[in-house]
C-alpha positions in Angstrom: 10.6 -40.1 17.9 7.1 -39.7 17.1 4.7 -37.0 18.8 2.1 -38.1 21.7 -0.3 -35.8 22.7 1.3 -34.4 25.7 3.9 -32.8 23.7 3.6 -29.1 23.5 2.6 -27.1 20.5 4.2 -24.2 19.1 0.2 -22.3 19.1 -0.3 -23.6 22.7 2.1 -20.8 23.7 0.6 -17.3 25.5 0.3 -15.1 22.1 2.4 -12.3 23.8 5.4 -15.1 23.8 4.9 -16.0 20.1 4.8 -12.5 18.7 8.1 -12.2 20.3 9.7 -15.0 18.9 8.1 -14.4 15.5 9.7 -10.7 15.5 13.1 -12.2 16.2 12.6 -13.8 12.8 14.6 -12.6 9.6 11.8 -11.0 7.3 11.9 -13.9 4.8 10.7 -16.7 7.9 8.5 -14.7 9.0 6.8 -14.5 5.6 7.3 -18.4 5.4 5.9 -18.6 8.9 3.0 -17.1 8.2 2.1 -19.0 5.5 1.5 -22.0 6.6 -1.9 -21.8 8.6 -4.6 -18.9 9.8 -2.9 -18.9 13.5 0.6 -18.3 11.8 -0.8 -15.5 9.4 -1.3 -13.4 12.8 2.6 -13.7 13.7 4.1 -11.4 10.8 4.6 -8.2 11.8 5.7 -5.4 9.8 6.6 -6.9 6.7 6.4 -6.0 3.0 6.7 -7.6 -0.1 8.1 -5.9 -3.2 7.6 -7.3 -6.9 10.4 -5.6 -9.0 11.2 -5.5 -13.1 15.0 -4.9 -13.7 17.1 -5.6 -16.6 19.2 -8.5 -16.5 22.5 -6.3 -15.8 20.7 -4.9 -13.0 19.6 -7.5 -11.4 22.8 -9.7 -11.9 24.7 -6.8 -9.8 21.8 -7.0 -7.1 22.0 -10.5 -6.3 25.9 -9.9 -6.2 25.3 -7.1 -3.4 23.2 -6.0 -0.6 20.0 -4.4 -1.6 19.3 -0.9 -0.6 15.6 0.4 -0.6 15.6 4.4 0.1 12.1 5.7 0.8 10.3 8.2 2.7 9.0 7.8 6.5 7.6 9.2 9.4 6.3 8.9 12.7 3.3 10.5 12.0 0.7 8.6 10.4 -1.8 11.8 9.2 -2.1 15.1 8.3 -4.2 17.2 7.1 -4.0 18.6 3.2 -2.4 22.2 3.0 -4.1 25.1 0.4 -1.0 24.6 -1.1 -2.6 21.1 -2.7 -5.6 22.8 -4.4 -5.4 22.8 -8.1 -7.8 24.4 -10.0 -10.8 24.0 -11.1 -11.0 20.6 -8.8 -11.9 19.8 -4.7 -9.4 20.7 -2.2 -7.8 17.7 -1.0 -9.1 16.6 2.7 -5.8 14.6 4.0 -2.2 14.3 2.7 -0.7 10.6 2.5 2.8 12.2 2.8 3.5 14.3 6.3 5.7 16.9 5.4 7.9 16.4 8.1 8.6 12.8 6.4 12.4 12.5 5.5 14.4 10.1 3.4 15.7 7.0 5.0 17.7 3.9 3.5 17.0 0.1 4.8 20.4 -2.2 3.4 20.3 -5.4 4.8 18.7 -6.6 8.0 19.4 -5.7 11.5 17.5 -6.1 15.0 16.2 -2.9 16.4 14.6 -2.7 20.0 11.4 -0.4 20.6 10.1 1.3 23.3 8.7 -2.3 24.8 11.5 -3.9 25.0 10.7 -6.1 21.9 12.9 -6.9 19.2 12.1 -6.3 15.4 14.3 -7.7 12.8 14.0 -4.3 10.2 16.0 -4.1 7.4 15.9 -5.7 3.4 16.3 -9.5 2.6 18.3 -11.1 0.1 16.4 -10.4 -3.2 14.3 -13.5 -4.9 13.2 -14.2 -8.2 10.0 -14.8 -8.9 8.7 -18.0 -10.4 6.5 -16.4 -13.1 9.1 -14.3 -15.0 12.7 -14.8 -14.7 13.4 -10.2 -15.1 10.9 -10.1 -12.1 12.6 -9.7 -8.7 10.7 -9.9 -4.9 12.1 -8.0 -2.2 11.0 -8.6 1.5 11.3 -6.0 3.3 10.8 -5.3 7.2 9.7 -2.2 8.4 11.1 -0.4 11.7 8.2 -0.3 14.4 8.4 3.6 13.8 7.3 3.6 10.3 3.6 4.6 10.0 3.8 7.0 7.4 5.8 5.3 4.0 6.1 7.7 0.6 7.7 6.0 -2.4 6.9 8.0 -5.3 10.4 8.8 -5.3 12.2 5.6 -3.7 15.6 4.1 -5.3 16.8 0.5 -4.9 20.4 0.6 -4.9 23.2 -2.0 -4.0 26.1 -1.9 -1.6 28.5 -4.7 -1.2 28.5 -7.7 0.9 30.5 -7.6 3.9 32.1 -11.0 2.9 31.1 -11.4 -1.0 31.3 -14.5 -2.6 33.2 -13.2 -5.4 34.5 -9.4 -5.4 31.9 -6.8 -5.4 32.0 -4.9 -8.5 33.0 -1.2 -8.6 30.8 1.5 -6.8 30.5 2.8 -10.3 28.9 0.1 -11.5 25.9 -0.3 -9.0 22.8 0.6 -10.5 20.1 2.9 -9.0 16.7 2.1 -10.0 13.8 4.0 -9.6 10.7 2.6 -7.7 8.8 4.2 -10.1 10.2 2.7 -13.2 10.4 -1.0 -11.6 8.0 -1.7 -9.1 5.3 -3.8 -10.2 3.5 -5.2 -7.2 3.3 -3.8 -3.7 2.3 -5.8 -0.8 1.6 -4.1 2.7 -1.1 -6.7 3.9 1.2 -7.6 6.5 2.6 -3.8 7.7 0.5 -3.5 10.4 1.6 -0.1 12.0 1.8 1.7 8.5 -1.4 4.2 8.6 -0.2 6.4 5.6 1.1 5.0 2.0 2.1 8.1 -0.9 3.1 6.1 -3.8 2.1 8.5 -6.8 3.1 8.5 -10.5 4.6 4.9 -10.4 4.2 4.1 -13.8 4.3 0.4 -13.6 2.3 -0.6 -10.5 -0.2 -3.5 -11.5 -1.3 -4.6 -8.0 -1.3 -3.0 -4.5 -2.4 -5.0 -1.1 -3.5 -2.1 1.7 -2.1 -2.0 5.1 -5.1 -3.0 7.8 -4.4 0.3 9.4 -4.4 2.5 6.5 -6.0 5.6 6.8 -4.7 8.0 4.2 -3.4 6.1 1.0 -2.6 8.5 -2.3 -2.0 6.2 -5.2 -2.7 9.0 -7.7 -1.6 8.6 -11.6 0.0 5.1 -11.4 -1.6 4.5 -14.8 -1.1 0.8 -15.0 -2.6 0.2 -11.6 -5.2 -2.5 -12.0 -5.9 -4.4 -8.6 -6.3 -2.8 -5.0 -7.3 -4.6 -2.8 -8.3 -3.6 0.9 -6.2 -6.2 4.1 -9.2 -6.9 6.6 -11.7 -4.3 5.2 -9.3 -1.5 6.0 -12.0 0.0 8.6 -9.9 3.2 9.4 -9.3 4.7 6.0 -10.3 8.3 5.9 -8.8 9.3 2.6 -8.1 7.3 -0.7 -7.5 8.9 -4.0 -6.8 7.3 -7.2 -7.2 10.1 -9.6 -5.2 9.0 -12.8 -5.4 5.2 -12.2 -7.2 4.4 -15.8 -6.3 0.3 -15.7 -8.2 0.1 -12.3 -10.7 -2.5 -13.0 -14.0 -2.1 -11.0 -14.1 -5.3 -9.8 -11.7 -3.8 -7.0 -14.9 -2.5 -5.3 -17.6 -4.6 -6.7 -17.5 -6.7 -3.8 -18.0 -6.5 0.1 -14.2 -6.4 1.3 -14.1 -3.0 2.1 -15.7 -1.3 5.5 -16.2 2.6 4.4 -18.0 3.6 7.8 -15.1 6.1 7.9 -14.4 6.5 4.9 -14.2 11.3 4.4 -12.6 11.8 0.9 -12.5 9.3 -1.9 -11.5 10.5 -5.5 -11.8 8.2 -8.6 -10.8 10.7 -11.0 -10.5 9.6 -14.7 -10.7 5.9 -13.3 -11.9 4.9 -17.1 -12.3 1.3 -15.9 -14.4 2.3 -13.0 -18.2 2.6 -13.5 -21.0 3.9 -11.1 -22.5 0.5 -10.4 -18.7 -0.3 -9.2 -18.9 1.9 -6.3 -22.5 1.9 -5.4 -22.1 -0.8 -2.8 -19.0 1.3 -1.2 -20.7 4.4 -1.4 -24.1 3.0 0.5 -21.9 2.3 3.6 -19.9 5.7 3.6 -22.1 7.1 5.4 -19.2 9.6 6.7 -17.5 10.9 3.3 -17.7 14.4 2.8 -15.6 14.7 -0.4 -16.3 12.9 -3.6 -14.8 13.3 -7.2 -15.8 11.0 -10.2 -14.5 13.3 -12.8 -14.6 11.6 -16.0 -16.9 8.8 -15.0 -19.4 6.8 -16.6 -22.1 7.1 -13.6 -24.8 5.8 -15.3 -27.6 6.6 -12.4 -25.6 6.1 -9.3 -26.2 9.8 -8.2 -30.5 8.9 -8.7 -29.6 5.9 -6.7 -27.7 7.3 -3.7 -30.5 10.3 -3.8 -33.5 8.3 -3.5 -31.7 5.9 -0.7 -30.3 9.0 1.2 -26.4 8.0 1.1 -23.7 10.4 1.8 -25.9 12.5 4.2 -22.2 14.4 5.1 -21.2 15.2 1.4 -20.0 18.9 1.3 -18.0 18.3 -2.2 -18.7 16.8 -5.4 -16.5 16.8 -8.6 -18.7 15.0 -11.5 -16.7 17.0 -13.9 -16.6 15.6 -17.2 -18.8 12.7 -16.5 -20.5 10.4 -18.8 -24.3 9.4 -18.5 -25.4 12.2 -16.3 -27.7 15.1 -16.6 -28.0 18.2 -15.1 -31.3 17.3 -13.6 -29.5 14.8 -12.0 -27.1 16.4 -10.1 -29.6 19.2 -9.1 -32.1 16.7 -7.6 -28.8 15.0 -5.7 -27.3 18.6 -4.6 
C-alpha cells in the first residue's frame, strides 16, 4: 500500500536505537546502508574497506573460500616513540603508530561479538567483491572488533580457509594462497573505523590511496612509494603524529586544501615526499600551531620557512630536519631558527 504521512520513518527513531540495529548489520549492509543519504553515513560503525590486486589463481581460490585477513591490534591507541627508533643523522621520532604490546590477530568470516555495553558488533571479513574498474582488483569489507584502536599492517596476510558448506569442494590446504598486504593492497579505506586511533602500514609497496580514520592520532605510512592520495575523514582534529617519509608519488594536492584541522597536530615528517612542495603545506603548517617536530628532508621549500618566520607559525617547534632541501639558504634557516 502506499505510504501516508503518519507512517513511521526509519530516521524518526531515537539515534541510540538505530546504531544498534545498524551494528547488527553484516559489514557489507552496513556499507550499503550508509550510502544512501547524510543521516545513514552516521550509522556505519567500525568498518573498512580493502582494494586488493591478486593474480587470477589467487583470487579464483579466494572467492572459492573464506577470506582470512591477519593483522596487528591493540587496545591501546598511543604510545610514545622508544630511543630505540632514532636513526641517525635524522629527528627522534615523537609517537609510535604501532604499540609494542600489539599482537597478531586473524578475522575469517563474520561473527557477532558483544562489548562491554551490551551492544552487538558484527566483526569479522565479508565475502570478497570485485571491483567494477579492473577485473584482477578485489574489495574486501572488513569489520573491526570494538577493541581495535591500534591496527599495524605492514606485515598483514590474506589467506583463505574453507567454507563450512562449499559450493563445490574446497581445494587442498596446500593450495590456498597467502598474500601479502604489502604486495597487494592497493587502496585502504578507514573513513568509517571510528574507534581506530593508531594506523602502522609501512613499506606497502603498492598503496595508491588511503582514507584516515576520524580518530586518528598517530598514523605511520612511511616508504609506501606508490602512495599518491591521503586524505584526512572529518578533518582528523586529534592527529598528533603523521609521517610519510618515503612516500615520493604523494601529490601535494593532498594538503593544498582546507580538509585537515592541525590544531594538534606535534610531529609531521614529509621526508623525500618529491611530489610535495612548500606552498603544499603552508596552509597546514599556519594552523599547527602545536607541532614541535618537523622534517622536510629532501624538499623543494621554495620560501615556506621566510613565510612561516615573518607570520610567526610553529611558535612550539623544538626540531627541524631541512636536510637535503632544495631552494633554501642558510640565511634562511638561521633567520627561522
Amino acid at each position: 500500500p502506499p505510504r501516508t504521512p503518519s507512517d513511521p520513518d526509519l530516521f524518526s527513531l531515537p539515534a541510540e536505537l538505530l546504531l544498534a540495529i545498524a551494528r547488527r548489520l553484516d559489514v557489507c549492509s552496513r556499507l550499503a546502508l550508509g550510502s544512501t543519504c547524510g543521516c545513514a553515513r552516521l550509522l556505519v560503525v567500525n568498518a573498512a574497506v580493502l582494494e586488493v590486486q591478486l593474480s587470477s589463481r589467487a583470487a579464483g581460490l579466494l572467492y572459492e573460500a573464506s577470506v582470512k585477513l591477519q593483522v596487528r591490534k591493540s587496545d591501546k591507541p598511543l604510545s610514545r616513540a622508544s630511543h630505540a627508533m632514532r636513526v641517525k643523522g635524522r629527528v627522534l621520532p615523537l609517537y609510535s603508530a604501532l604499540h609494542p604490546e600489539s599482537e597478531k590477530f586473524s578475522l575469517c568470516g563474520e561473527v557477532s561479538l558483544s562489548d562491554a555495553d551490551g551492544g552487538v558488533d558484527v566483526c569479522g571479513t565479508a565475502r570478497m567483491r570485485r571491483s567494477a574498474r579492473d577485473e584482477s582488483r578485489h574489495l574486501l569489507p572488513v569489520g573491526l572488533a570494538p577493541d581495535c584502536s591500534c591496527l599495524g599492517l605492514s606485515d598483514g596476510v590474506l589467506s583463505a580457509a574453507p567454507l563450512a558448506a562449499p559450493p563445490i569442494a574446497p581445494p587442498p590446504l596446500r593450495e590456498l594462497p597467502r598474500v601479502s598486504l604489502k604486495s597487494s593492497l592497493l587502496l585502504l579505506d578507514l573513513s568509517r573505523a571510528q574507534r581506530v586511533c593508531s594506523l602502522a602500514a609501512s613499506g606497502m609497496a603498492r598503496l595508491r590511496t588511503v582514507r584516515l580514520p576520524p580518530s586518528a592520532k598517530a598514523v605511520c605510512l612511511e616508504a609506501c612509494s606508490s602512495l599518491a592520495d591521503l586524505r584526512p575523514t572529518d578533518g582528523c582534529p586529534d592527529l598528533l603524529s603523521l609521517r610519510l617519509d618515503g612516500c615520493r608519488q604523494l601529490r601535494g594536492a593532498s594538503f593544498a586544501d582546507a580538509s585537515w584541522f592541525a590544531a594538534s597536530l606535534a610531529e609531521l615528517d614529509l621526508s623525500w615526499c618529491s611530489r610535495v612542495e612548500g606552498r603544499d603545506v603552508a596552509a597546514l603548517l599556519r594552523s599547527a600551531m602545536s607541532l614541535r617536530s618537523l622534517s622536510l628532508r629532501g624538499l623543494r621549500l621554495g620560501g615556506l620557512l621566510e613565510a612561516s618566520e615573518q607570520s610567526g607559525a610553529l611558535p612550539r617547534l623544538s626540531a627541524l630536519d631541512v636536510g637535503f632541501s632544495s631552494s633554501i639558504g642558510s640565511e634562511a634557516v638561521l633567520a627561522f631558527a
